[in-house]
Structures are given as C-alpha cells and as structure tokens.
C-alpha positions as CSV (number, residue, x, y, z in Angstrom):
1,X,-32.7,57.4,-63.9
2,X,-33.9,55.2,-60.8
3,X,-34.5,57.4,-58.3
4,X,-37.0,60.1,-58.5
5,X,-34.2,63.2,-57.1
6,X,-32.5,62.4,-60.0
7,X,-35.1,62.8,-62.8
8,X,-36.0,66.1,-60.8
9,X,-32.5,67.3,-61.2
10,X,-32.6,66.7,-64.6
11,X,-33.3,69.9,-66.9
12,X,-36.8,70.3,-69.3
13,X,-35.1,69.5,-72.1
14,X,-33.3,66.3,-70.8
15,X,-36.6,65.1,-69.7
16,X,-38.2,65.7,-73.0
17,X,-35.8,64.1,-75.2
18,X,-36.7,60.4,-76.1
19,X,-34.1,57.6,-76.5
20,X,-33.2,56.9,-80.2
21,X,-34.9,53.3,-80.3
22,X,-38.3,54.8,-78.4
23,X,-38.7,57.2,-81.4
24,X,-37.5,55.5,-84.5
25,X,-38.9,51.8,-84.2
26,X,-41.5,52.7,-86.4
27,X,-39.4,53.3,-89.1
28,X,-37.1,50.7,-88.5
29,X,-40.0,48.0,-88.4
30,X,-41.0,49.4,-92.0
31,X,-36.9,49.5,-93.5
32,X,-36.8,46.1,-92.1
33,X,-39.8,44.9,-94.0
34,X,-38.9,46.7,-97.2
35,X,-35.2,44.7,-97.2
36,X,-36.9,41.2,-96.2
37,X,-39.0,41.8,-98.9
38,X,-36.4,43.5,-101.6
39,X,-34.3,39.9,-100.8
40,X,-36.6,37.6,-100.6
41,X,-38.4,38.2,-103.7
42,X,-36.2,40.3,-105.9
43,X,-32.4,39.6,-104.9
44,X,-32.6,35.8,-103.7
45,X,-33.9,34.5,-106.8
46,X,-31.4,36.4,-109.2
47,X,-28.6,35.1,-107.2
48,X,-30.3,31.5,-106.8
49,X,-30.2,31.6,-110.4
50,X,-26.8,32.8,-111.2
51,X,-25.2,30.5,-109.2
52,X,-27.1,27.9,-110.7
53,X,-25.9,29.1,-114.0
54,X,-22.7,28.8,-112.4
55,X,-22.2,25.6,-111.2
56,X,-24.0,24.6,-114.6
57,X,-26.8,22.3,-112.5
58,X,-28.8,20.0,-114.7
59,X,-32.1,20.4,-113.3
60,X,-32.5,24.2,-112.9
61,X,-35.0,25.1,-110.2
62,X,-37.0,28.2,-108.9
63,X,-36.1,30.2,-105.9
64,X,-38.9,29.6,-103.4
65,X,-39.4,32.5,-101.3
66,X,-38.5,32.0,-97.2
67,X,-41.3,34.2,-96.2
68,X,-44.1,32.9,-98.0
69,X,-43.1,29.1,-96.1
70,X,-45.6,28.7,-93.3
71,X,-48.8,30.1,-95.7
72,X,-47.1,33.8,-95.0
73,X,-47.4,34.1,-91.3
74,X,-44.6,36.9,-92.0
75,X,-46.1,39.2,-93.9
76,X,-49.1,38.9,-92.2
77,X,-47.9,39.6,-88.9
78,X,-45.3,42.4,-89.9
79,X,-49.0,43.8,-92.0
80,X,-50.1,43.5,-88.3
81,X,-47.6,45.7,-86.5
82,X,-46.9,48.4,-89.0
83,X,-50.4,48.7,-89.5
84,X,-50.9,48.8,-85.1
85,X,-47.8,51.2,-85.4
86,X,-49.5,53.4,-87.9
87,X,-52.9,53.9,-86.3
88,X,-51.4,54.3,-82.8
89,X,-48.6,57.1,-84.1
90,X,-51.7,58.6,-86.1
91,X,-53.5,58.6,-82.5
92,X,-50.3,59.8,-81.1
93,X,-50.3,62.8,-83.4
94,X,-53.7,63.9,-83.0
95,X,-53.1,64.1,-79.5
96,X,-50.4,66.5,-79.9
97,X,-47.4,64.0,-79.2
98,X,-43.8,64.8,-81.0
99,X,-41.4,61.9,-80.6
100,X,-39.9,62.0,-84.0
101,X,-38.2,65.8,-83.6
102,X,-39.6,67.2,-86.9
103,X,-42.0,70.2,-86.2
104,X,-45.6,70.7,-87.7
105,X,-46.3,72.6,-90.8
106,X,-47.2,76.4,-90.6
107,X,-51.0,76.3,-90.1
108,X,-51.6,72.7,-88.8
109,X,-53.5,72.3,-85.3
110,X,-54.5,69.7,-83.7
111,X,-58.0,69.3,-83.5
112,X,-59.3,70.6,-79.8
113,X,-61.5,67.8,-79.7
114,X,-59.5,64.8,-81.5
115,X,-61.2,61.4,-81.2
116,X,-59.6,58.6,-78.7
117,X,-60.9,55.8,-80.6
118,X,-63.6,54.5,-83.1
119,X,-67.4,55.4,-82.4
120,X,-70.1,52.6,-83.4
121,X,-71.9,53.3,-87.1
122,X,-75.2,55.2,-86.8
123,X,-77.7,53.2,-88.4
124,X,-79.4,55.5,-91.5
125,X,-82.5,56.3,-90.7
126,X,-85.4,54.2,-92.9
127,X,-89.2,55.3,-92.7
128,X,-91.5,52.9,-92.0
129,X,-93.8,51.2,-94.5
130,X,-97.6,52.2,-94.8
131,X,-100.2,49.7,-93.8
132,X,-101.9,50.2,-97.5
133,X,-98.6,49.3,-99.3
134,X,-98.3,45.4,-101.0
135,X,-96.1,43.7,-103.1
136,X,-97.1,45.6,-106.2
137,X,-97.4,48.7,-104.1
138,X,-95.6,51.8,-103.3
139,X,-93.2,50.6,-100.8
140,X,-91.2,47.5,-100.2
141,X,-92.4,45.1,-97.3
142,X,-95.9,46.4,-96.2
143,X,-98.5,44.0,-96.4
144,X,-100.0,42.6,-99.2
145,X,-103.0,44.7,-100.5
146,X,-106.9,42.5,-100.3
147,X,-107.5,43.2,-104.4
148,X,-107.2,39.7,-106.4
149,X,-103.7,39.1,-108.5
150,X,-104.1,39.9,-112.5
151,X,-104.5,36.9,-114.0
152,X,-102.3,37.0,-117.0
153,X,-102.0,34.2,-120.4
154,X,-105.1,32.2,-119.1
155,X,-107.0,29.9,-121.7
156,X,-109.4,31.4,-124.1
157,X,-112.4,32.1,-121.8
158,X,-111.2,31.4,-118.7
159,X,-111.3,33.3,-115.8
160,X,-109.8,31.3,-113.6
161,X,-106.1,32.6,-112.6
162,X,-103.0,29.7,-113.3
163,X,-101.1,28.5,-110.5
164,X,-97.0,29.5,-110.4
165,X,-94.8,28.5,-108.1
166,X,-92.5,30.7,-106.7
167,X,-89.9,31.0,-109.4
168,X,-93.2,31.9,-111.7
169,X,-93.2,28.7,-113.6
170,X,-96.8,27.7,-114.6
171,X,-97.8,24.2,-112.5
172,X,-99.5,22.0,-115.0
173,X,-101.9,19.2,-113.7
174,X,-101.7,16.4,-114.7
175,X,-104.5,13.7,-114.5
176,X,-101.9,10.8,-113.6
177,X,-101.1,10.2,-110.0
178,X,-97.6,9.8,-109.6
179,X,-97.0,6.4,-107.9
C-alpha cells in the first residue's frame, strides 16, 4: 500500500497479517543451513566417491568440504545470524509479538515486565579483610602480622631462621664469589 487512505481502508485483519517471507525467514535461514550442511558433509562425499569408483580413477581422493574453504567463514557467519535470529524472535516473543500464526499454550503469559535487553553482572559482595589478619592468618590479603616467621629444619643449635626464596627453596651461601 503507498498511500496512507489505502492502509486505512484496509480491514484489522488485513493489516495484521504478515507477508509469507516477513514471518518464515527464520525458518528458512535454519532449512537452508541444515541442506548446506546435509550435502556438503554427508551427500557430496558419498557421491564424490561413487563416481570415483566409477570412472575407476587411480589415485582415489577425499571430498573436501566447500564450506570449510576460507577457514569456515560460512558456518560462522550462518552461526551468526540464526543465533541474532533466535535471540531477537525470543525478544520478539516476550514482548508479546505473533508473526508465525501459531497461538500460545493454555497458561502461558508474557511476563508484565519482560526485559528489553541484557543488564550488567552485579559484582558479589566480598567483606573486607581485618587489619590483624597476615599471611598465616584468618583471611586472605590483610597485612602481614609483626610476630617473627617459625623457623623450621635449622642446624642443630641454631636459632637463626634459613633464607628461601620465593618458591621455598633453601639459599645456600657459598664462600666463593662468583666471578
């Protein structure tokens, strides 16, 4: 209709129905995917071989599929658009839209307040440390508590605690300078 008298004239139900390819490209888009993929990875190669069978080739070779050429640009672009497709119809429904024809299920409503779009992730809640807490302590990440470190597998009589490094391997010293 170009004119707006004529969509006036036009009755509810005129104006409510949807043309064919406005309603149904959804599921085309996913029947057309499903045969791409039916021949290129399950018919192709059964006929690539037969006919090699056939025509009794000497070097036999493997059917290379069409839409993995191109490092699968297909499949990850039809992935894109029936995935699009699927959120925005999902959106679609939840905001009470009915292009396909087929009525809801006794007892399904649409939420009054349906979302419109993703919200941002709440951050969980995480107390923060005590002042008194260390390494050893109760909590992770506080500061490191003023008591001296156990000293553990020191030498017979000696107090003196070993140096690690970070791993927690002992550092030896060693009376040689290393030139």
């Amino acid at each position: 209709m170009s004119t707006a008298e004529e969509y006036a004239k036009m009755s509810d139900a005129e104006k409510k129905k949807e043309d064919w390819m406005n309603s149904k490209w959804r599921p085309m888009m996913g029947w057309l995917y499903m045969g791409v993929c039916a021949f290129d990875f399950v018919l192709f190669p059964i006929m690539w071989s037969m006919l090699q069978a056939v025509m009794k080739v000497g070097t036999i070779t493997q059917w290379q599929p069409l839409t993995l050429q191109g490092a699968g640009l297909f499949h990850i672009a039809m992935g894109a658009v029936l995935g699009i497709a699927a959120f925005g119809r999902t959106q679609e429904k939840l905001n009470g839209a009915n292009n396909g024809g087929a009525t809801p299920p006794a007892g399904f409503s649409v939420p009054a307040s349906a979302p419109s779009s993703f919200s941002a992730p709440v951050a969980p809640s995480v107390p923060a440390p005590s002042a008194s807490s260390g390494f050893g302590g109760s909590s992770f990440g506080g500061a490191p508590s003023s008591a001296p470190a156990p000293s553990f597998g020191g030498s017979f009589g000696s107090s003196a605690p070993i140096a690690t490094t970070a791993s927690g391997k002992k550092i030896v010293p060693t009376d040689d300078p290393v030139l």
